[in-house]
N, C-alpha and C positions, 0 to 999 in steps of 0.2 A: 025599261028606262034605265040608262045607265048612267050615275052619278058622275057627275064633272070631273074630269081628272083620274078618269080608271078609268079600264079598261075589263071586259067580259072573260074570265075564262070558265071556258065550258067544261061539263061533264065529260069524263073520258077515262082512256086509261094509258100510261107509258110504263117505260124501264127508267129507275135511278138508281144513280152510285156507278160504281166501277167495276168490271169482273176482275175478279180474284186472279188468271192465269190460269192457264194450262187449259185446252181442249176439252177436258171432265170437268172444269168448273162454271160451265156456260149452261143455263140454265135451257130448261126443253122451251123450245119459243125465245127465244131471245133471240133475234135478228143483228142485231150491233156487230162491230168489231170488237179488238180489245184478248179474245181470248184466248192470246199467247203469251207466254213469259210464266215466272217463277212465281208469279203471284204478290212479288212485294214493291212493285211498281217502280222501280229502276231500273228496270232492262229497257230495253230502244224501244219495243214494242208496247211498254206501259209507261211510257214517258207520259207525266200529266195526272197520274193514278195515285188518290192518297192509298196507301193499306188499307185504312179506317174503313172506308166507304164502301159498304156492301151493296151488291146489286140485288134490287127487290125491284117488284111488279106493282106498281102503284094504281088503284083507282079511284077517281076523285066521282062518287056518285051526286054531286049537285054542282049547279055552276055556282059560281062566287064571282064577285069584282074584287081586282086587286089595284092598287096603285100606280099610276105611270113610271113615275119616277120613284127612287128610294125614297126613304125619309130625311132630310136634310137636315144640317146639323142647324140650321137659321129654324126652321120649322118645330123642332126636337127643342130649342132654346127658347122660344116662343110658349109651349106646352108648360114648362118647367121654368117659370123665370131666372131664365139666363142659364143656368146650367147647361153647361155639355161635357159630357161623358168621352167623346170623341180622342181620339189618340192623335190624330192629324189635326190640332187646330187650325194649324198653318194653311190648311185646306182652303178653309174658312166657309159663310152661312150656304154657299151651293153645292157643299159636297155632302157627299150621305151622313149621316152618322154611325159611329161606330163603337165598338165596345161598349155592348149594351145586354144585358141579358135577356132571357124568353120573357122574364117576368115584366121585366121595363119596357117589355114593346104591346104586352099586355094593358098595364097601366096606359100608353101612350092610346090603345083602340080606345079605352074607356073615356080617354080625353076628346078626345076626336069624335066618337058616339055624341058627348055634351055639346061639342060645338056645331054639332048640325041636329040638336035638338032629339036626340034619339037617345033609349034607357041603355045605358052602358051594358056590353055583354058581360063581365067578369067581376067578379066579386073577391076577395081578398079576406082571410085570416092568416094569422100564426106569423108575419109575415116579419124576417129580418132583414135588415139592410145591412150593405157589403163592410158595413164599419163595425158590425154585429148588434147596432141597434135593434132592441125586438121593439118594434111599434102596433105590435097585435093587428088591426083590420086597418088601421091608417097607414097606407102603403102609400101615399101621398108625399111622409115623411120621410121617407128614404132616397126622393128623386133630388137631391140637392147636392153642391161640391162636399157637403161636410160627411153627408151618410154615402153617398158616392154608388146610388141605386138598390135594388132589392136585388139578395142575396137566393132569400127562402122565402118559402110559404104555401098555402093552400089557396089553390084558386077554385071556384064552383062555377056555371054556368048561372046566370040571375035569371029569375022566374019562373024557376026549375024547368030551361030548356034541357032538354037533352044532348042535344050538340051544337055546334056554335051557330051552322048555319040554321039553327032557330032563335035564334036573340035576331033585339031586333037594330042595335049598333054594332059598331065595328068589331 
């Protein structure tokens, strides 16, 4: 059964990231294009290519549901009364949100866990907000315009899952 508004992806496995360049940096099985040029992703042949982005061999061994649409900044303001983090206001509540960090989209699963009645996956200590508030495990208090989200901290899995796709929210 697949929750309203997501979508199933399955177990599998692909290529992410970019090749580096040059004919010796294409990994053995890598089928793609991509592996020509100098490596630093401004020649015609790696137009599109950050440097940053190394190509690795991903396997995802469980399915998960994901989201249809981003998270939007109307939905994102909703979780956090009224706050948005977003660069693009001007966008306005149907476009994604943005600049947001791993940790606030964290917090956001754990919100979203509550509103459909489910024990939140992530847990929070040590945690600082981007204004350098330490608010210790109340990572609640960083999601507002004054602390301007969570910077730092520790997160655990609740209930001593071992990975995420063992909890039993988002």
């Amino acid at each position: 059964c697949i929750s309203p508004g997501f979508v199933k992806i399955d177990a599998g496995s692909f290529w992410m990231g970019s090749p580096a360049g040059g004919d010796e940096s294409c990994p053995l099985g890598y089928t793609g294009d991509g592996c020509t040029g100098d490596g630093t992703g401004t020649t015609e042949t790696e137009l599109g290519r950050f440097s940053y982005e190394t190509l690795h061999y991903v396997k995802l061994t469980h399915d998960f549901e994901m989201q249809v649409h981003e998270v939007t900044q109307g939905e994102w303001k909703a979780a956090f009364e009224g706050w948005n983090p977003s660069f693009f206001l001007q966008c306005g509540d149907n476009c994604p949100v943005e600049y947001i960090s791993w940790y606030d989209s964290l917090a956001y699963a754990n919100w979203k866990s509550e509103q459909a009645l489910l024990t939140p996956c992530y847990v929070f200590s040590g945690v600082k907000c981007e204004d350098g508030l330490d608010v210790g495990s109340n990572f609640e208090g960083c999601l507002n315009g004054t602390q301007n989200g969570i910077d730092s901290g520790t997160v655990t899995l609740a209930g001593g899952a071992s990975k995420p796709c063992a909890c039993q929210g988002f």
